[in-house]
Backbone and ligand atoms as CSV (ligand in chain L), in Angstrom:
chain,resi,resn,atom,element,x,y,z
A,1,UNK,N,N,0.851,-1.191,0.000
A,1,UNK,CA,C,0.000,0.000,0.000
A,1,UNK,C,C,0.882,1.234,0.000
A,2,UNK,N,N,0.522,2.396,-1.352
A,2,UNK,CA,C,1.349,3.362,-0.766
A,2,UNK,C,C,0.612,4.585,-0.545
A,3,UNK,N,N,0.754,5.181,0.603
A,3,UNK,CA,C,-0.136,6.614,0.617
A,3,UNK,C,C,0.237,7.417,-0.172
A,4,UNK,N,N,-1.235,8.237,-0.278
A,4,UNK,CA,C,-0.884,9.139,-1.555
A,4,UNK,C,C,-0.056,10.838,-0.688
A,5,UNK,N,N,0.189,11.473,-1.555
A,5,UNK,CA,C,1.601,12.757,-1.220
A,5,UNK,C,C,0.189,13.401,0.068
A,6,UNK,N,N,-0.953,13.403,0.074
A,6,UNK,CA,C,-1.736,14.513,0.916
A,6,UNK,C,C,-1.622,13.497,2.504
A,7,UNK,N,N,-1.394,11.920,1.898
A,7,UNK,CA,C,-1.165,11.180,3.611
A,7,UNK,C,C,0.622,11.417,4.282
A,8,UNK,N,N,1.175,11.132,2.731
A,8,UNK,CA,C,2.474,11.150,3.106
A,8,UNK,C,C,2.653,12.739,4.266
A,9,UNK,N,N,2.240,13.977,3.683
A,9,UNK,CA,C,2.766,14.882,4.253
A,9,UNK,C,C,1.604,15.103,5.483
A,10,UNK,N,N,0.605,14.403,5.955
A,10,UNK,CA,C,-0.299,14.679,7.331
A,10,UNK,C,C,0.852,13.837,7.982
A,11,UNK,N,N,1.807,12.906,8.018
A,11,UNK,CA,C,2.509,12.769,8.665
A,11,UNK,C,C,2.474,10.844,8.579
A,12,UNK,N,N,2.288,10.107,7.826
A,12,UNK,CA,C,2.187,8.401,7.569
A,12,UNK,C,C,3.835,8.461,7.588
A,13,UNK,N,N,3.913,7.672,8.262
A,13,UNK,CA,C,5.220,6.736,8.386
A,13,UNK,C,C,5.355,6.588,6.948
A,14,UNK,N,N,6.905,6.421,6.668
A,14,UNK,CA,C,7.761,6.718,5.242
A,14,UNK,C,C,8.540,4.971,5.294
A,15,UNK,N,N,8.946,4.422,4.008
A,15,UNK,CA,C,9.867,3.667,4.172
A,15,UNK,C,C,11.313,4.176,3.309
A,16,UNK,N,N,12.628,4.130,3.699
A,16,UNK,CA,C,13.024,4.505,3.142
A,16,UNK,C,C,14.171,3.605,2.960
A,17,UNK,N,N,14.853,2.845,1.548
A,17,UNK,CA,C,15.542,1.919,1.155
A,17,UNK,C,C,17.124,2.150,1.288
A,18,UNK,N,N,17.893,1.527,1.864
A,18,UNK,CA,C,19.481,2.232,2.268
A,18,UNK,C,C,20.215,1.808,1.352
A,19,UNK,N,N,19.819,0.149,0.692
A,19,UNK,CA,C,20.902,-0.296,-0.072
A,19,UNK,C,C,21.573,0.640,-0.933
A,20,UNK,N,N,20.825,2.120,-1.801
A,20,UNK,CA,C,22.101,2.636,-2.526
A,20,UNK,C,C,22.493,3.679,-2.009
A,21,UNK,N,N,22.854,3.718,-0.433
A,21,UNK,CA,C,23.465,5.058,-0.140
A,21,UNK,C,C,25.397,4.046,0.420
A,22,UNK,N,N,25.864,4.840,-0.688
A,22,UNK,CA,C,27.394,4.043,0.062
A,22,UNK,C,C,27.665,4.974,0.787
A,23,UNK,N,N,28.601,4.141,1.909
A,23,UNK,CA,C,29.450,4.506,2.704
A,23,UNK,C,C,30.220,5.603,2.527
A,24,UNK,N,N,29.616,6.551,3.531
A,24,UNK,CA,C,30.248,7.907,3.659
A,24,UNK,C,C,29.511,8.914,2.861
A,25,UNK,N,N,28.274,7.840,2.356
A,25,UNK,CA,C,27.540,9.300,1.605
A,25,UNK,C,C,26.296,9.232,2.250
A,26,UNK,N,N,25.702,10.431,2.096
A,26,UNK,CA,C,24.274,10.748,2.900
A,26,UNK,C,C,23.292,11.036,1.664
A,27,UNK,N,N,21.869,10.650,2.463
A,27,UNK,CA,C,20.721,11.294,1.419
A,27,UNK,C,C,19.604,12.150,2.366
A,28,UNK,N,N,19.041,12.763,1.411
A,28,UNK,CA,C,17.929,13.673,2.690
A,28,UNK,C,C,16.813,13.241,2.008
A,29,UNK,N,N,15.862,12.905,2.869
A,29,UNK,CA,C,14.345,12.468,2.962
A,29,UNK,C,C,13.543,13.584,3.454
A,30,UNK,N,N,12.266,13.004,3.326
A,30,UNK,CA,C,11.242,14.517,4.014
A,30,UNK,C,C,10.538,13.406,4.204
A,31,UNK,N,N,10.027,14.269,6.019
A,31,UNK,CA,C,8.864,13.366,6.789
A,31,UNK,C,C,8.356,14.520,7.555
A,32,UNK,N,N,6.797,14.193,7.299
A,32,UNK,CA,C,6.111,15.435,8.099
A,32,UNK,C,C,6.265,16.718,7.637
A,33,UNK,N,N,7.574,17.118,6.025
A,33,UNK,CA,C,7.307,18.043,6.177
A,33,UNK,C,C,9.107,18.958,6.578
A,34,UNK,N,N,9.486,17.748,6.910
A,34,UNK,CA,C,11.147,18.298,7.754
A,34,UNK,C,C,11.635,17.042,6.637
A,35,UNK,N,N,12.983,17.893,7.013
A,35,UNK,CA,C,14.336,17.200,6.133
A,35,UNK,C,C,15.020,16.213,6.962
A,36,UNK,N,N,15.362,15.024,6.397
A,36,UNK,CA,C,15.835,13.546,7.371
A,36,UNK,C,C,17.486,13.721,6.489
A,37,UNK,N,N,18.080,13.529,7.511
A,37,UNK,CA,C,19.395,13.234,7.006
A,37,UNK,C,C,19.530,11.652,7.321
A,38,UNK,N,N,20.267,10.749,6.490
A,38,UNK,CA,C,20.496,9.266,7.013
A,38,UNK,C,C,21.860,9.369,5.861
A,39,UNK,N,N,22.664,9.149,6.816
A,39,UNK,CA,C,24.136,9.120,6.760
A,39,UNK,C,C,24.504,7.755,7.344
A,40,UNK,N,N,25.488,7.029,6.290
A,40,UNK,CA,C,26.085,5.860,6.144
A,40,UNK,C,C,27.657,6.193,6.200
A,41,UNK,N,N,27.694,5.879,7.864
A,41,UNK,CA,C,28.911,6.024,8.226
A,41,UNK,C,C,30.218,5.236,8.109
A,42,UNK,N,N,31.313,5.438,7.811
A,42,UNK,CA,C,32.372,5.247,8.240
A,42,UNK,C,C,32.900,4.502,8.887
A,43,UNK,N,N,33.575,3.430,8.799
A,43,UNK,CA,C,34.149,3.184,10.426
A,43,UNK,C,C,34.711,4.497,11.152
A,44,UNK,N,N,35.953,5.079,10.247
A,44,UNK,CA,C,36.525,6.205,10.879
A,44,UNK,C,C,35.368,7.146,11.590
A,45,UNK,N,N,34.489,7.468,11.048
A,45,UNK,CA,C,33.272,8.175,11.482
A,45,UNK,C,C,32.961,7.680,12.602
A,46,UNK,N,N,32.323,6.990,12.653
A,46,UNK,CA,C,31.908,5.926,14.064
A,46,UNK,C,C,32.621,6.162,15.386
A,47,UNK,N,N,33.899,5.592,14.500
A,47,UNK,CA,C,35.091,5.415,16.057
A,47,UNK,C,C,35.128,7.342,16.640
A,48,UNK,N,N,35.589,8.102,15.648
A,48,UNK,CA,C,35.391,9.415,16.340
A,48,UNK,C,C,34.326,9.766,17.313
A,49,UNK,N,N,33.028,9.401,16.209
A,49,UNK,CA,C,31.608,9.725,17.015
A,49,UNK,C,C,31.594,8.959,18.983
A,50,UNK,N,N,32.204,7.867,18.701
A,50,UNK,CA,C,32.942,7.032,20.077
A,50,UNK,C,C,33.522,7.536,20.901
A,51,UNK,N,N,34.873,8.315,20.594
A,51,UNK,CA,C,36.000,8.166,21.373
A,51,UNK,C,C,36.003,9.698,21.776
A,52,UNK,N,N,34.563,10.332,21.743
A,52,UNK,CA,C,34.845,11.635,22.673
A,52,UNK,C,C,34.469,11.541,24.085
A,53,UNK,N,N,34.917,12.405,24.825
A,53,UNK,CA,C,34.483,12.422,26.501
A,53,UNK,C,C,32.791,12.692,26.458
A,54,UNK,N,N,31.912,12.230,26.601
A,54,UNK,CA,C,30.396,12.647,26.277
A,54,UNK,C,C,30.432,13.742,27.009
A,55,UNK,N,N,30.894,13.788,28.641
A,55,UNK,CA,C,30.906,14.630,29.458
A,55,UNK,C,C,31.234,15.942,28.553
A,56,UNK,N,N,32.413,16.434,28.074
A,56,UNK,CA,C,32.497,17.344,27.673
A,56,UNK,C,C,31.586,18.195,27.116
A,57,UNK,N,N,30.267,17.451,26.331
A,57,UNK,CA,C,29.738,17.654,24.837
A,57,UNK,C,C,28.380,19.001,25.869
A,58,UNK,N,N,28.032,19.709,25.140
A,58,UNK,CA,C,26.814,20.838,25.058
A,58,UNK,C,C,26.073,20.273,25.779
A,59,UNK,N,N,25.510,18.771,24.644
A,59,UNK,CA,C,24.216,18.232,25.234
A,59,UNK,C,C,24.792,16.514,25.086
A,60,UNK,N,N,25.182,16.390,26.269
A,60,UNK,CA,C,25.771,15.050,26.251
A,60,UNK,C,C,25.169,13.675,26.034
A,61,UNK,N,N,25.810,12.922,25.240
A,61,UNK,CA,C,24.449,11.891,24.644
A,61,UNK,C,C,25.442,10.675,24.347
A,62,UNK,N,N,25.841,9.823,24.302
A,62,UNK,CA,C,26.360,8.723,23.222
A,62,UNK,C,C,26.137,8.916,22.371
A,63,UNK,N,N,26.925,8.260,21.264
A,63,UNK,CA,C,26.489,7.732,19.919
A,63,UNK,C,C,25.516,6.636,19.902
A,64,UNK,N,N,26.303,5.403,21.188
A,64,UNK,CA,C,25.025,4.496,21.234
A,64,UNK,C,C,23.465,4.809,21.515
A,65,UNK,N,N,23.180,5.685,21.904
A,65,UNK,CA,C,21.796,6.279,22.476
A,65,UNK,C,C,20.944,7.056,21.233
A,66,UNK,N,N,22.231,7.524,19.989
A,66,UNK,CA,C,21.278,7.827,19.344
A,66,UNK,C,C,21.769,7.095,17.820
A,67,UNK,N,N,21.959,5.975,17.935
A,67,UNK,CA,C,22.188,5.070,16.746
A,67,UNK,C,C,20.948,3.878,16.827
A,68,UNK,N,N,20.874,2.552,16.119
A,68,UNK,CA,C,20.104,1.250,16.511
A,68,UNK,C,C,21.077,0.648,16.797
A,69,UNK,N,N,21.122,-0.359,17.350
A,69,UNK,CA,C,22.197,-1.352,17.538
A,69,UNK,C,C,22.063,-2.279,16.719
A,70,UNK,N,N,23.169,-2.736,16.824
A,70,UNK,CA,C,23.482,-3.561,14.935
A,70,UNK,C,C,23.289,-3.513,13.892
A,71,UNK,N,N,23.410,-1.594,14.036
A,71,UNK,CA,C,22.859,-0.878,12.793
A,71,UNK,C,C,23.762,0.514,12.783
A,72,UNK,N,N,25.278,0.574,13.554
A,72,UNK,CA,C,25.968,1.957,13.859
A,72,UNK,C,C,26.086,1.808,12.884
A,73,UNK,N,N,26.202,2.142,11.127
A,73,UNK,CA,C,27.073,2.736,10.451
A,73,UNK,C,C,25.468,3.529,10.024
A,74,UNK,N,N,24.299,3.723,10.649
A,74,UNK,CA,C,23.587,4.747,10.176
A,74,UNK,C,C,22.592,5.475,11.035
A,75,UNK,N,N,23.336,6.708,10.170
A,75,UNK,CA,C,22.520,7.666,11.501
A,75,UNK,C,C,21.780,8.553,10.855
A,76,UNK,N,N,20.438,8.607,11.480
A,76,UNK,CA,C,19.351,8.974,11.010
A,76,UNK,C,C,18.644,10.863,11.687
A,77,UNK,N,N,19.041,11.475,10.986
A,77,UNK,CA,C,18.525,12.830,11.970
A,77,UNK,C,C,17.684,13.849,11.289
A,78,UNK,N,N,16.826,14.332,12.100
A,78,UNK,CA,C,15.912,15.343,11.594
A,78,UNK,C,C,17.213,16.335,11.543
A,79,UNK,N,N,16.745,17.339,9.933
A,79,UNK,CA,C,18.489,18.900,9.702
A,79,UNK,C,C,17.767,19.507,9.723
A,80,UNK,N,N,17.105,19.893,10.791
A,80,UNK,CA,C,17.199,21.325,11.452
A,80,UNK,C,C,17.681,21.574,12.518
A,81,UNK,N,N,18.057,22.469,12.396
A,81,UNK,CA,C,19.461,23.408,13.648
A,81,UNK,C,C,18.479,23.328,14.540
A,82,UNK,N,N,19.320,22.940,15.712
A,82,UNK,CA,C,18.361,23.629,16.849
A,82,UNK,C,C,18.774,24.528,17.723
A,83,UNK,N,N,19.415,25.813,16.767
A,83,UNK,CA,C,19.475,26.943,17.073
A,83,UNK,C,C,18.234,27.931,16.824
A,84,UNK,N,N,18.314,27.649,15.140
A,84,UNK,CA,C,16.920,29.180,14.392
A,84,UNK,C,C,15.782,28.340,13.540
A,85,UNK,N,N,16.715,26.624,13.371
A,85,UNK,CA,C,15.828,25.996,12.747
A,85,UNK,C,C,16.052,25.951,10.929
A,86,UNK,N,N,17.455,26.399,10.965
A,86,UNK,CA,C,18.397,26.151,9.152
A,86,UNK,C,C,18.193,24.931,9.175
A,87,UNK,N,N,18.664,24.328,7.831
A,87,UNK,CA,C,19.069,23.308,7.737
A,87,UNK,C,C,20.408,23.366,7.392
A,88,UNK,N,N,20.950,21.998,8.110
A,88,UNK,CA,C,22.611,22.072,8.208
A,88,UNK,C,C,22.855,21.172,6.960
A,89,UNK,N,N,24.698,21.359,6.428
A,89,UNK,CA,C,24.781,21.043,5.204
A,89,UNK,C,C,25.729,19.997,6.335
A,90,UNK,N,N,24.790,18.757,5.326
A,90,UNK,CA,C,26.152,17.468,5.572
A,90,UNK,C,C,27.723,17.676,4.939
A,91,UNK,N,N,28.635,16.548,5.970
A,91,UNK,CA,C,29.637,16.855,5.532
A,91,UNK,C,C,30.765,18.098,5.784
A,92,UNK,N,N,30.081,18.567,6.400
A,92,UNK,CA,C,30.902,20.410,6.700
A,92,UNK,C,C,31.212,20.328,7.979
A,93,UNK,N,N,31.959,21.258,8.422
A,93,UNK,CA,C,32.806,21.542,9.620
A,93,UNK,C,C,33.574,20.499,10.220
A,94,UNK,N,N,34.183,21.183,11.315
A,94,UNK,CA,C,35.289,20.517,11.462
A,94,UNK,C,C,35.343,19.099,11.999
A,95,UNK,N,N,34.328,18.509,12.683
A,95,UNK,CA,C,34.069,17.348,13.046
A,95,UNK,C,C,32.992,16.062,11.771
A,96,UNK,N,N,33.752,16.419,10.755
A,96,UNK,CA,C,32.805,15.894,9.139
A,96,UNK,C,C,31.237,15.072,9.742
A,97,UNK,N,N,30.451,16.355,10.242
A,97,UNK,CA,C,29.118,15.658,10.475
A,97,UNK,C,C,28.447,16.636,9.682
A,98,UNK,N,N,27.950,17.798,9.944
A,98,UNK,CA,C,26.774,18.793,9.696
A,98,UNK,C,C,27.311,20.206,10.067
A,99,UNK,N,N,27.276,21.571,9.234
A,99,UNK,CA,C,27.569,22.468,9.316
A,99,UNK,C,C,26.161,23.341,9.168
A,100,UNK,N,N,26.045,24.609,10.327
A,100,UNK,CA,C,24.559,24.930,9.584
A,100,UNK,C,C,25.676,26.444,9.293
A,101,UNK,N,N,25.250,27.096,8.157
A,101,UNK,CA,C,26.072,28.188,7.774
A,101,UNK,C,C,25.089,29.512,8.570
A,102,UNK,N,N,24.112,29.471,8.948
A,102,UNK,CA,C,23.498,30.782,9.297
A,102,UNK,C,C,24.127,31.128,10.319
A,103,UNK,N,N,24.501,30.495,11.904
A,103,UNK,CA,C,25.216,31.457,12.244
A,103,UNK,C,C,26.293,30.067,13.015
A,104,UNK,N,N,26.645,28.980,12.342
A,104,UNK,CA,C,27.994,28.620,12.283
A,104,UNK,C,C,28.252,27.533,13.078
A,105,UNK,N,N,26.616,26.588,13.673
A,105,UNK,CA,C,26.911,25.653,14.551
A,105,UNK,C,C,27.253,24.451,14.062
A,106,UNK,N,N,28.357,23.502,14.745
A,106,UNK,CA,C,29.024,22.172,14.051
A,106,UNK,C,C,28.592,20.944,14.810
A,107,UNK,N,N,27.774,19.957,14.112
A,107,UNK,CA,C,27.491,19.251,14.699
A,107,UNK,C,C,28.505,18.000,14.232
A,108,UNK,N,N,28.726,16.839,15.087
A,108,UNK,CA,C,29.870,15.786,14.977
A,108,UNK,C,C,29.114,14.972,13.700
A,109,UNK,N,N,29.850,13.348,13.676
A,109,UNK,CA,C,29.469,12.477,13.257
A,109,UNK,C,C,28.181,12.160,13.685
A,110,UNK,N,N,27.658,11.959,14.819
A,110,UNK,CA,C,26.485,11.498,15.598
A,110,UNK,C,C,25.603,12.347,15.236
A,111,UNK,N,N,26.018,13.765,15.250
A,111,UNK,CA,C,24.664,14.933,14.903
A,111,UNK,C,C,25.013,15.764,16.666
A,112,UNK,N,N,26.137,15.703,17.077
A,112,UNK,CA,C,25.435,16.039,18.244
A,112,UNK,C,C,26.391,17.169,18.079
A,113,UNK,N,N,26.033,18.562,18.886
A,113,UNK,CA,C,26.219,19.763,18.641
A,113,UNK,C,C,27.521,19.664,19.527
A,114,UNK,N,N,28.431,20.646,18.907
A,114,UNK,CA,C,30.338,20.483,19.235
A,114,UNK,C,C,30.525,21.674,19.434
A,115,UNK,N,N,30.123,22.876,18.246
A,115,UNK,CA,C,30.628,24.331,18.381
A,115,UNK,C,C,29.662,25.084,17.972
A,116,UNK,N,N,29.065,26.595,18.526
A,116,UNK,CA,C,28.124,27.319,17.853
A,116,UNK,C,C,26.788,27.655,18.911
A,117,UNK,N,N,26.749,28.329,18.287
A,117,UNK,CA,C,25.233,28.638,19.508
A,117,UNK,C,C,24.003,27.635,19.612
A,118,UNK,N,N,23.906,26.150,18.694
A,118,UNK,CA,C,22.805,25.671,18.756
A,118,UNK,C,C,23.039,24.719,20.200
A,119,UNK,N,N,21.720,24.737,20.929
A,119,UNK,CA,C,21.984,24.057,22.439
A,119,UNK,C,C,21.759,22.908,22.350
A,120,UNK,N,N,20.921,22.170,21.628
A,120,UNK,CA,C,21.200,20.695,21.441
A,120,UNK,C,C,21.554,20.113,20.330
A,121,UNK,N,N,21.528,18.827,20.556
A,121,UNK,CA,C,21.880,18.160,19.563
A,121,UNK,C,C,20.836,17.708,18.022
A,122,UNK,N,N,21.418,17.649,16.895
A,122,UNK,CA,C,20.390,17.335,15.684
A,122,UNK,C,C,19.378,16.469,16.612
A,123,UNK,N,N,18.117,16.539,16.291
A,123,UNK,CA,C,17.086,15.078,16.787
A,123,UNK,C,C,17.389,14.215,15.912
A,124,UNK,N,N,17.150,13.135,16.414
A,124,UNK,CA,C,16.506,11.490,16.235
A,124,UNK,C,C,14.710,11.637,16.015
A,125,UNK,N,N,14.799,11.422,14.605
A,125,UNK,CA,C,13.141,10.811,14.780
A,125,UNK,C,C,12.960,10.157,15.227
A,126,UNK,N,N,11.920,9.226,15.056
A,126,UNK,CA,C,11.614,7.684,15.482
A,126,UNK,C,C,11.083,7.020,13.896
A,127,UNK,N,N,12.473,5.784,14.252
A,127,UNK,CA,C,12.270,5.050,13.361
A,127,UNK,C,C,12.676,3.657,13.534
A,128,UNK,N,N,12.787,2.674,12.890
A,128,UNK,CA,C,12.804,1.175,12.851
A,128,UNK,C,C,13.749,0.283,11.835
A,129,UNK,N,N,14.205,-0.282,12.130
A,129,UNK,CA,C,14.958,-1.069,10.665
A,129,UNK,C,C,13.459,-2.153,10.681
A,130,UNK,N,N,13.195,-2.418,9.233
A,130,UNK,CA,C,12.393,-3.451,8.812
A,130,UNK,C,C,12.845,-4.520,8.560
A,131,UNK,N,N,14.150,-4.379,7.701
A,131,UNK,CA,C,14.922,-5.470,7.512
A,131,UNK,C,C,16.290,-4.652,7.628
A,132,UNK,N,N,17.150,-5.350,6.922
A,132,UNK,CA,C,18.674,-4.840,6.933
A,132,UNK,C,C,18.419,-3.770,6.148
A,133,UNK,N,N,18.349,-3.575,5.103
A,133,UNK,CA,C,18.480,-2.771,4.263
A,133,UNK,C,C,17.133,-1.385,4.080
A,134,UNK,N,N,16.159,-1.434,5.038
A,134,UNK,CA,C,14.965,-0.708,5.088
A,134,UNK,C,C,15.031,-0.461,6.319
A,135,UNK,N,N,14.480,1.146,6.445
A,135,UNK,CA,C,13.657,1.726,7.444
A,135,UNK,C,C,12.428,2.294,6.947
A,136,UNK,N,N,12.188,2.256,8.141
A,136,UNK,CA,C,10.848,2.875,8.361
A,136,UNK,C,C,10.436,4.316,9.145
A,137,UNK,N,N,10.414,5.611,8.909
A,137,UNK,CA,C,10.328,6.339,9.999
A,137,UNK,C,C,9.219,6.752,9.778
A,138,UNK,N,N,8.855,7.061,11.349
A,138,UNK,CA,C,7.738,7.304,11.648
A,138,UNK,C,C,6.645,6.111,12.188
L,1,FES,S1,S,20.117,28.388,12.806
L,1,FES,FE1,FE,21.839,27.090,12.776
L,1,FES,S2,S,23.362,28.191,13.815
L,1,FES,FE2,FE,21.637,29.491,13.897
């Protein structure tokens, strides 16, 4: 069954297929209306997103807390800043996660906010692996 674009955007759960996003590249989806980043990480990515002090971080979080398990090489985030509400450009700044250019906040590998005035971290929708290669958000 597929809903039509007037269910898709009242807000119906989306499926969205990973097999052709390679490694290290991202795609953006729309759910509800907002922009989904799902980024197919890295090992190198990963282990960084890992090996910081959480303590240190703005809004301190794991990677494990906002990944699936037996599913880290993808991370799934609503791109809007949660500073003014930009959308951040994958890939940018200095920690190669998300750059929002309006007024300069850097979010890591994980999405979670490093430098800049935004106070938390990218969100996590809610979503599901269906199988290996499918999610589901929403
Ligand atoms: S809206 Fe992103 S830094 Fe201000």
């Amino acid at each position: 069954m597929n809903p039509d674009a007037s269910t898709i955007a009242a807000g119906a759960p989306i499926e969205v297929d990973l097999s052709p996003i390679a490694e290290g590249q991202d795609i953006k989806v729309f759910w509800r209306g907002k922009p989904i980043y799902i980024s197919h990480r890295t090992k190198k990515q990963i282990d960084e997103a890992r090996s910081v002090n959480v303590a240190s971080l703005p809004d301190p979080q794991t990677d494990e807390a906002r990944v699936k398990s037996g599913h880290e090489q993808w991370l799934v985030v609503i791109g809007i800043c949660t500073h003014l509400g930009c959308i951040p450009i994958a890939h940018e700044g200095s920690y190669d996660g998300f750059f929002c250019p309006c007024h300069g906040s850097v979010y890591d590998t994980s999405g979670r906010i490093r430098q800049g005035p935004a106070p938390t971290n990218l969100a996590v929708p809610p979503y599901q692996f269906v199988s290996d290669t499918k999610i589901q958000i929403g």
